[in-house]
N, C-alpha and C positions, 0 to 999 in steps of 0.2 A: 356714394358722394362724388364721384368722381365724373358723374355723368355733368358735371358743375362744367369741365371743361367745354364740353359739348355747347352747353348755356351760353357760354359766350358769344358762340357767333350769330347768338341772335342778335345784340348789338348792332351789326355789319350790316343788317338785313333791310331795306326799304319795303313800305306797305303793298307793296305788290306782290314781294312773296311772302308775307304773314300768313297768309292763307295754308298754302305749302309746307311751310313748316308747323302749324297749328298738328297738321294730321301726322308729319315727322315724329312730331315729339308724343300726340298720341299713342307711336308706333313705339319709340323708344322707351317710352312707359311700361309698358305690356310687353317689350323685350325685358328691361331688365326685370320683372318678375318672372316671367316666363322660359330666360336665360340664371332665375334662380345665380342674381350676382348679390352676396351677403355681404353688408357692411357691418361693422364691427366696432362700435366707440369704446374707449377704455382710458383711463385717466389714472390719478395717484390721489388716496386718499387725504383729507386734512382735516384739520376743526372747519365745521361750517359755520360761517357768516350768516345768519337768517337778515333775510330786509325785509322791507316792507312793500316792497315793488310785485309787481301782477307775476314776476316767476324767483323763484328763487335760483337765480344763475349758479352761486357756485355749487351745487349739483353737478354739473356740469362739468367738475374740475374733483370733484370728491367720490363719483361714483363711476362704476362701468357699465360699458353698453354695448349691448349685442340686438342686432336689427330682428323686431320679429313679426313671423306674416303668417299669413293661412295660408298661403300657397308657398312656404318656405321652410317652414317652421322642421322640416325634417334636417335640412342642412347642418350643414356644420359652420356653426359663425366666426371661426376662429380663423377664419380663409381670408376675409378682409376684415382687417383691425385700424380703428383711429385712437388717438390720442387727445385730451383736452389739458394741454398744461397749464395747471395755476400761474405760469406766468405769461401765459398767453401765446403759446407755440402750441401749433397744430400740426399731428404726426397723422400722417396715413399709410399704414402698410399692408401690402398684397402678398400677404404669404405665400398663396399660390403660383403668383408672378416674381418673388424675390423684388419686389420693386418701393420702394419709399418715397414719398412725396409730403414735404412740408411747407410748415406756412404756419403763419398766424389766425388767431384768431378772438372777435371784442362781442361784447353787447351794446346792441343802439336802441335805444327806445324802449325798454326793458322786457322788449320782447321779439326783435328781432338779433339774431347773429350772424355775422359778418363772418365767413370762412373764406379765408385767401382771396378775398375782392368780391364774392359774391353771396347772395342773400338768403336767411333763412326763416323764414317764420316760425318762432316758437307758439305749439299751438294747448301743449299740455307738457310739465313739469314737476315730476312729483319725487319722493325717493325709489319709485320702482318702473315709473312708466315716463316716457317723452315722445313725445311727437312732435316733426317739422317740415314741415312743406316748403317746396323752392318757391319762390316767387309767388305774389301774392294771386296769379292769374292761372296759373302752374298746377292743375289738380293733383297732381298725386304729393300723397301721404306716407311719409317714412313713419315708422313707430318703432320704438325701441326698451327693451326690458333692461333692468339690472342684473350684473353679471360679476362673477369674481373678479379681484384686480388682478394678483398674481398668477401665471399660468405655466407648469414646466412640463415640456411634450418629450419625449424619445422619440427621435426624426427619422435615422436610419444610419447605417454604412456604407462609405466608397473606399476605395485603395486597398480593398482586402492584398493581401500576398503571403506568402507564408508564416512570416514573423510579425505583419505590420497590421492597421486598419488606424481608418481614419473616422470619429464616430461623430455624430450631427445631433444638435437639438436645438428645441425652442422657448424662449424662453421671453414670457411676460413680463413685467415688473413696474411696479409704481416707485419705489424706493431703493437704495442701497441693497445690493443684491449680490450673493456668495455662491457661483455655480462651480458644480464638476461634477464629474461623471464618475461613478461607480461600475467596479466590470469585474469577472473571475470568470472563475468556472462551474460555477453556483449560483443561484439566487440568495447566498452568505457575501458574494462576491468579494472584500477584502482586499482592494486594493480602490484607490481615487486619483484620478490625475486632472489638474486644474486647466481648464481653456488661457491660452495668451489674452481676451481681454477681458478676463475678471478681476476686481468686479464689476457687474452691471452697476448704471445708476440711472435710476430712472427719469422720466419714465421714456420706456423704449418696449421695441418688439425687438428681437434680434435674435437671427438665427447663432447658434454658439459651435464652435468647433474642434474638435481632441485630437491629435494623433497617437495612437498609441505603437510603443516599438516592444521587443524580445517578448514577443508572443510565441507559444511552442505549434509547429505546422501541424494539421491535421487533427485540432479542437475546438470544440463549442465552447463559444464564451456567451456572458452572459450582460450587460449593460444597461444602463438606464441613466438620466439625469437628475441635477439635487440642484434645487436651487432655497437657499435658507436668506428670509430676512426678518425686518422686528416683527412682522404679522404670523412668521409660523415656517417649516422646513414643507417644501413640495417637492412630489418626486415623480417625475416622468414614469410612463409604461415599460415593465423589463422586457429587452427583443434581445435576442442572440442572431451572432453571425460563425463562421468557421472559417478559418484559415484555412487556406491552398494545403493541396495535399504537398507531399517531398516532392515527388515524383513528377518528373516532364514530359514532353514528349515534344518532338522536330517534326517538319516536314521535309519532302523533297528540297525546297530551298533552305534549308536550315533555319527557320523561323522556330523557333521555342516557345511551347503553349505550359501556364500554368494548368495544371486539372485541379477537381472539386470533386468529391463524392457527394452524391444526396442520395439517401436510400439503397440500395443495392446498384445503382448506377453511377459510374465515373465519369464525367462531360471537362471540355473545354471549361476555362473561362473567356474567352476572348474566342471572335471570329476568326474563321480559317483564310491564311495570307496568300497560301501556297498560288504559282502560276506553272505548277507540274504537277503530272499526275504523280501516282505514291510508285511506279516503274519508271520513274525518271523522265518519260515521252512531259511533250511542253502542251500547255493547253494554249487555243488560240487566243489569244488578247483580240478583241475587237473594237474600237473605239468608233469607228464610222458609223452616223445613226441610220444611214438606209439599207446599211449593211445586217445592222441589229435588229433591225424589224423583222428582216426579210429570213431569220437564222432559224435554223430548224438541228442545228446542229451544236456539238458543243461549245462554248463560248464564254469567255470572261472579261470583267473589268473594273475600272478601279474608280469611284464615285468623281465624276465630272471630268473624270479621265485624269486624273491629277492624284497619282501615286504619293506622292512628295508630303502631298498636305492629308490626306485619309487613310491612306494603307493601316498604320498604326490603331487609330481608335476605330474605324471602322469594318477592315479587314475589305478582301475584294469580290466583288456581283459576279454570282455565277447564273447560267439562268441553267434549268431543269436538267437539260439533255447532259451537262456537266457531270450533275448528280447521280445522272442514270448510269454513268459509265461503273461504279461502283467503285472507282480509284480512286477516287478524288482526296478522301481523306490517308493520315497516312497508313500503314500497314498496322493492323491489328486494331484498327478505330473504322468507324463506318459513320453515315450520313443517316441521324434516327430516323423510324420510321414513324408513319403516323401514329400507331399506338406504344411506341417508347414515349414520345413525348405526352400521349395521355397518362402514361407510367407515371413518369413523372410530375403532373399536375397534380393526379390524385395522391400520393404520396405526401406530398408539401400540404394539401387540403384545400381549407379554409385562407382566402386572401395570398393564393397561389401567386398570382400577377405580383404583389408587391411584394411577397418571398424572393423572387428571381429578378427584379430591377432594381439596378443600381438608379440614383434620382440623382439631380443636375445640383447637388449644392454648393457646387463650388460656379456656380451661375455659366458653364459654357452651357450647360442648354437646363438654362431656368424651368421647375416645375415643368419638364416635358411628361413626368407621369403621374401627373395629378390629377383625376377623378373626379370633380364634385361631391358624386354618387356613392364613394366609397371610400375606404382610407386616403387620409389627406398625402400621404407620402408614401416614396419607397424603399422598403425596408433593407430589400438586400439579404435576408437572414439565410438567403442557402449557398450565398457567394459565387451564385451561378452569374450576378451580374451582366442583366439583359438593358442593352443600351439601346437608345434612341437609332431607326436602322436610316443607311440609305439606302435606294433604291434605284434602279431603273425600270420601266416600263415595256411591254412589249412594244410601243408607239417611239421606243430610244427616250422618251424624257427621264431625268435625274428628279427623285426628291425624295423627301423625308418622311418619317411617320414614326409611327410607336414600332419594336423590335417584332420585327416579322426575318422569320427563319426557315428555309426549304426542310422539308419532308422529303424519303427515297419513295414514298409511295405516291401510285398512280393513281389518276380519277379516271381520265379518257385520252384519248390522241391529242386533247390542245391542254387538258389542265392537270395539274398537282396539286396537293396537299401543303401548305406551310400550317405553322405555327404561329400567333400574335399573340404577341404578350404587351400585358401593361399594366398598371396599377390595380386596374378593374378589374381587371382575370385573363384568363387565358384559353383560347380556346381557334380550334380547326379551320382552316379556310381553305377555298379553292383559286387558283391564281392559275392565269394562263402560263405555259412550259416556257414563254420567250423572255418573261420576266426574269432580272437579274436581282437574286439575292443574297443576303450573307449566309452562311454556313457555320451552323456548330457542330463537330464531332463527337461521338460517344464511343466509348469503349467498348469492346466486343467481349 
């Protein structure tokens, strides 16, 4: 629905580029099926009103809707979600983007609807089926099924640390709504702690948030979400995550890393800061970009050359030859090799990538690992916490991507092994040796 924006500036447009945009919009049609973008209508139930008029509107305000297609229908429609408020506020949200857009919204003519200024033809209206085309010139065809009202998702964990975590969910609702989250050390779990803004009242989507404090370090907990209202109690999927081990470790610069065990191996959580080898010697900082192209040698730096604002959540770009020296991390820790880190994928199994990514919901980097394709979120559950990385280029450019992480093992004289992780999975790549990446340490 959102492609409505776009709609607009055909207004602007004089008959000389009609043309031009006729095949535009042919284009953007066949993207957004093609680009598999799922909208999502959902509403709060009430007594319906039947009329006498060619659609029965408030359907429209009594029932839920989830977009369905042939070339879609595998999706997950929970990704974009609307709203039709019986009082005529229209809610649109991009759970995938963390993004909300409202507006109102009428019926004219008892069969066209009015959404935030622009036009929708109602073409079919029934309790289970609707369909709406933009514009009455506008070929394509939205259709859409009936869909539960109320929805409660287990979303995932951030802030793990020894004693703390901070736990995420989602949460549907048409009506007065009573959430909180359940957690132990069991699927008995036995303890509930309520989110600051309960309760819900509908209707909304809205992601919900828990902190939890005096957790014991170095346990599996267990969680899930509750959300009870007069239609019935729903409860989220159980995920567990693990509190930080006791145990620390420094580097050369006295930087303090929490560790994680998964399996028979103990990892970092957080990128390596260090700008010293684990013998004290200094690595060279490089910031000049003709200098960094040109480097064959070992070499470090700090995302956009700006210590101040990254160091912290990103840790600092080392590119290969760094790695090769075999000091980089500190004494008794090494830089995995390629098949440690396949150690560790199989181990975690099934939906490895969203086991080891922390996800952006506290919105600094909204739905940065979200999938289409695959789980809507990430879960976090082995508190390896793999962040959104930055990067430098062997060409010296800075940018961002999903958490890619240096490998000690070799391919040839120009490339290495990293690691990508992301919601989707996880799996080996080759990257040239001048490339600056982040670094996570494993224990020896």
């Amino acid at each position: 629905m959102k492609s409505s924006s776009f709609f607009k500036l055909i207004s602007h447009l004089n008959s000389k580029n009609l043309k031009i945009m006729e095949y535009i919009l042919f284009k953007v049609s066949h993207f957004l099926v093609a680009g598999n973008i799922i909208l999502f209508f959902g509403s709060c139930e009430r007594d319906r009103i039947f009329s006498s008029s060619r659609f029965d509107i408030d359907l429209l305000s009594s029932t839920v809707w989830g977009w369905e297609s042939l070339a879609c229908n595998d999706y997950n429609s929970e990704e974009y979600s609307s709203i039709f408020s019986p009082g005529g506020q229209y809610i649109e949200y991009y759970r995938i983007y963390q993004f909300t857009y409202g507006g109102t919204w009428s019926l004219k003519d008892n069969e066209t609807l009015i959404i935030c200024n622009d036009k929708y033809k109602i073409l079919k209206l029934t309790e289970n089926i609707l369909e709406i085309r933009y514009n009455e010139w506008f070929s394509c065809i939205s259709k859409f099924r009936a869909l539960p009202n109320t929805k409660a998702i287990t979303v995932g964990v951030t802030a793990v640390s020894k004693t703390s975590a901070k736990l995420h969910g989602f949460v549907r609702t048409c009506t007065l709504t009573n959430v909180s989250f359940e957690y132990g050390t069991s699927t008995a779990y036995g303890a509930i702690v309520t989110p600051d803004n309960n309760p819900l009242t509908g209707p909304t989507n809205k992601i919900v948030n828990v902190t939890l404090s005096g957790l014991v370090p170095e346990t599996v907990y267990h969680y899930r979400i509750r959300a009870a209202n007069s239609s019935g109690t729903y409860y989220g999927q159980d995920q567990t995550f693990r509190t930080f081990n006791t145990a620390t470790l420094s580097d050369a610069d006295n930087n303090v890393y929490n560790t994680v065990t998964i399996g028979s191996q103990v990892w970092m959580t957080e990128n390596l800061k260090t700008t010293k080898y684990n013998d004290n010697s200094t690595i060279p900082l490089v910031t000049d970009e003709a200098v960094w192209a040109k480097l064959s040698t070992p070499g470090y730096c700090w995302y956009k050359n700006d210590s101040a604002t990254y160091k912290a959540a990103n840790g600092a770009l080392y590119n290969w030859y760094t790695v090769n020296t075999g000091k980089l991390c500190p004494t008794g820790w090494h830089v995995p090799s390629s098949q440690e880190w396949t150690i560790l994928e199989q181990y975690l199994g099934q939906e490895a990538g969203s086991k080891l990514t922390e996800g952006g919901y506290d919105y600094a980097y909204p739905r940065l690992y979200s999938d289409p394709l695959s789980r809507l979120e990430a879960s976090n559950e082995s508190g390896f916490s793999a962040l959104f990385s930055a990067m430098r280029n062997e060409n010296s450019n800075f940018y961002t991507s999903y958490c890619q992480l240096w490998s000690r093992t070799e391919d040839n004289l120009q490339s290495a092994w990293l690691v990508f992780i992301s919601n989707g999975g996880v799996r080996l790549l080759l990257l040239d040796k001048k490339n600056g990446l982040p670094v996570r340490c494993l224990k020896d």
